[in-house]
C-alpha positions, 0 to 999 in steps of 0.5 A, spaced: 908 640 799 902 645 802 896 641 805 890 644 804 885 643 811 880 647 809 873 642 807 869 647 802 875 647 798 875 641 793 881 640 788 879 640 780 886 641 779 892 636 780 900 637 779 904 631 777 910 631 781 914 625 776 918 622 781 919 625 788 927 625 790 929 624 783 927 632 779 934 633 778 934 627 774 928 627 770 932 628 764 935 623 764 930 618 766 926 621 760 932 618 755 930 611 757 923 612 758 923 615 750 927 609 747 922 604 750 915 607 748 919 608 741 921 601 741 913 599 743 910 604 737 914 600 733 914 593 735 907 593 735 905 597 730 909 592 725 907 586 729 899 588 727 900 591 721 904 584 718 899 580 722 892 584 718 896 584 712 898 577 711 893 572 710 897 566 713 897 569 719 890 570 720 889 564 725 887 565 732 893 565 736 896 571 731 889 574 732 890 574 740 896 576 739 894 583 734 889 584 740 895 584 745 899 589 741 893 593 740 892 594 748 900 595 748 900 600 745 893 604 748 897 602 755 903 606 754 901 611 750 896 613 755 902 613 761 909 615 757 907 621 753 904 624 760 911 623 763 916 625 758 912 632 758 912 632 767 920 631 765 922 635 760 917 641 759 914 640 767 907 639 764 904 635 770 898 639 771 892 636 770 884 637 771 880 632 775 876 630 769 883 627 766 886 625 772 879 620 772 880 619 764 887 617 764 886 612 770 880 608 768 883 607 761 890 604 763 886 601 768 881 598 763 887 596 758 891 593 763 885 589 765 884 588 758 891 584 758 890 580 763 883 577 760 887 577 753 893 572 756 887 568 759 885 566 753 891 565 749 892 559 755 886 557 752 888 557 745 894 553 746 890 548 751 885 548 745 892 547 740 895 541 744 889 538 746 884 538 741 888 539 735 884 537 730 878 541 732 883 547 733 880 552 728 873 549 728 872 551 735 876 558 735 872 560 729 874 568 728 866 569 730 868 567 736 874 571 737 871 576 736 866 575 740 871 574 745 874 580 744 868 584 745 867 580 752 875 582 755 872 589 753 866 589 756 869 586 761 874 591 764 869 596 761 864 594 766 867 592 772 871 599 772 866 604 770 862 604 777 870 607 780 868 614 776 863 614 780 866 613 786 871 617 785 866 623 782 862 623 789 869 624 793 871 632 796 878 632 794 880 637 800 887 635 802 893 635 798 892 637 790 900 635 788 901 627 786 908 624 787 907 620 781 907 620 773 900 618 772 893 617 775 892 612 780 885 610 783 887 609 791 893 615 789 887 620 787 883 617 792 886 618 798 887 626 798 879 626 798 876 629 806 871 622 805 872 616 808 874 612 802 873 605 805 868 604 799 873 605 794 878 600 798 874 595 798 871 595 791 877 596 787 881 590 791 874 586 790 875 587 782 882 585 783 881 579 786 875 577 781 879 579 775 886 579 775 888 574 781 882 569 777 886 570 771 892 568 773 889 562 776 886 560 771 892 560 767 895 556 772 890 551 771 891 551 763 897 549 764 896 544 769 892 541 763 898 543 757 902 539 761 899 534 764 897 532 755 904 534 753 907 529 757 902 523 755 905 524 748 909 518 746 914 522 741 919 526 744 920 530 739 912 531 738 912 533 746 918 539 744 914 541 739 908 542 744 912 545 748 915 551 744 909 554 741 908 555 749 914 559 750 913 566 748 906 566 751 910 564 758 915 568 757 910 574 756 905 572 762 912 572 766 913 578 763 907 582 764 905 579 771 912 579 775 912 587 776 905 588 777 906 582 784 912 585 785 909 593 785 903 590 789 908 587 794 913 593 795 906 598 796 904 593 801 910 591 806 916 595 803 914 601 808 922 603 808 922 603 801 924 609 799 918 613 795 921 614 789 923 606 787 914 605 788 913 609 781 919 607 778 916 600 779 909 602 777 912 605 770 916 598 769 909 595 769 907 600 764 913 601 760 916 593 760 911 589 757 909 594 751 916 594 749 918 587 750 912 583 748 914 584 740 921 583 741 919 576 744 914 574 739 918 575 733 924 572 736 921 566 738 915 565 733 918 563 726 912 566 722 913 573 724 921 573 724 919 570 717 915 576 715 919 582 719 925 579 714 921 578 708 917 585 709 925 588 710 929 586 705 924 586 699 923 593 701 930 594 701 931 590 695 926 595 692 929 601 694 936 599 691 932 597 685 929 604 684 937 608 685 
């Protein structure tokens, strides 16, 4: 790995290492990595195409969850293809411009994730709580408006890090151990002081993300201090289950994250090779995983999946 020291030189160019340590690997990484973006594409691809398709399922927690998918899909398709060319082929160069592009869209997406999961916790809190005002309160009007607003949100309080990033001389290392572009893992290869950049991006965490995740918390609070007042025993298991998926995918989608964030900041003596291989499971895990679980446990889209695989069949069989 060269430094570069001189100060009139800044890198328009970067190089993707992949995952330091384990070059030798690659290869084999690569057959877990491919599977798992497959999985995602397809899992999520029928997960919008039945929920677009099938009028009964055009209420407000299917649509939430076609928002989901769509991210899924942005979020992995922004990070895994990127990696399999540093895997199989070495492709890992890559211009400042792009470097910047891909970092804001996965950063954007993954922002986006987090408000969706904000507002599936309202959903089921509306659900439980007030059932019988449901689909007068979450009308699709306001879904869509609800939409627009997670979107202009990460839009917003990301766009100013481009700049911030634009105005940085990046004069030290153009080689990135890693297999996607990160806002502090480019930024600390500028010869400027970076503090800015620090500061506003763990700002826009702790307002965004961490007050997404309390929120939930609080919802839930509300979930369960409502379940539990229900006399029914079967009313309150009920409840509870239509909860479960999204529990599951909030567990799902916010461990990895907190557990990168941690290893990054205290797991000095972790070796660097386990930090990117902890980032590419946030990225990879819940894409993959989020259809898989909804299909599962919700009784609608299994219904579906089978109904949507079997009359296909059926057809084919027909046809021979």
């Amino acid at each position: 790995m060269t430094t570069i020291n001189h100060t009139a030189v800044s890198h328009t160019i970067f190089h993707l290492l992949g995952i330091p340590g384990l070059e030798d690997q690659h290869v084999w990484i690569s057959i877990p990595f491919f599977v798992s973006y497959f999985i995602a594409l397809l899992g999520n691809s029928l997960l919008i195409c039945i929920i677009l398709t099938k009028r009964s399922l055009h209420e407000p927690m299917y649509l939430f969850l076609c928002m989901l998918a769509r991210a899924d899909v942005v979020l992995s398709t922004c990070t895994v293809p990127q990696a399999l060319a540093i895997f199989w082929f070495r492709a890992g160069e890559i211009s400042l411009d792009r470097c910047i592009t891909q970092f804001f869209i996965i950063h954007c997406t993954f922002m986006s994730e987090s408000g969706i999961l904000l507002v599936m916790a309202f959903d089921r809190y509306i659900a439980i709580c007030y059932p019988l005002r449901y689909t007068t309160i979450l009308t699709r009007a306001l879904i869509g408006k609800i939409g627009v607003t997670i979107i202009l949100r990460s839009f917003c309080t990301l766009f100013p890090i481009v700049f911030l990033l634009k105005r940085l001389t990046f004069c030290q290392n153009n080689i990135v151990p890693h297999t996607f572009c990160e806002h502090i893992g480019l930024a600390k290869y500028a010869c400027n002081d970076i503090r800015v950049n620090i500061w506003y991006g763990f700002s826009i965490l702790i307002l965004t993300v961490v007050l997404d995740v309390v929120l939930i918390f609080v919802s839930y609070v509300l979930i369960l201090r409502a379940v539990f007042l229900i006399p029914s025993r079967d009313a309150r298991h009920k409840a509870l289950n239509t909860c479960g998926s999204h529990v599951c995918i909030i567990v799902l989608f916010y461990s990895p994250a907190i557990f990168t964030t941690l290893t990054q900041r205290f797991g000095r003596h972790i070796p660097p090779h386990t930090h990117i291989l902890l980032a590419n499971i946030c990225m990879l895990a819940p894409p993959m995983l989020n259809p898989i679980i909804y299909g599962i446990k919700t009784k609608q889209i299994r219904e579906q999946v089978v109904h949507m695989l079997f009359t296909k069949q059926k057809s084919l069989w027909l046809k021979n």
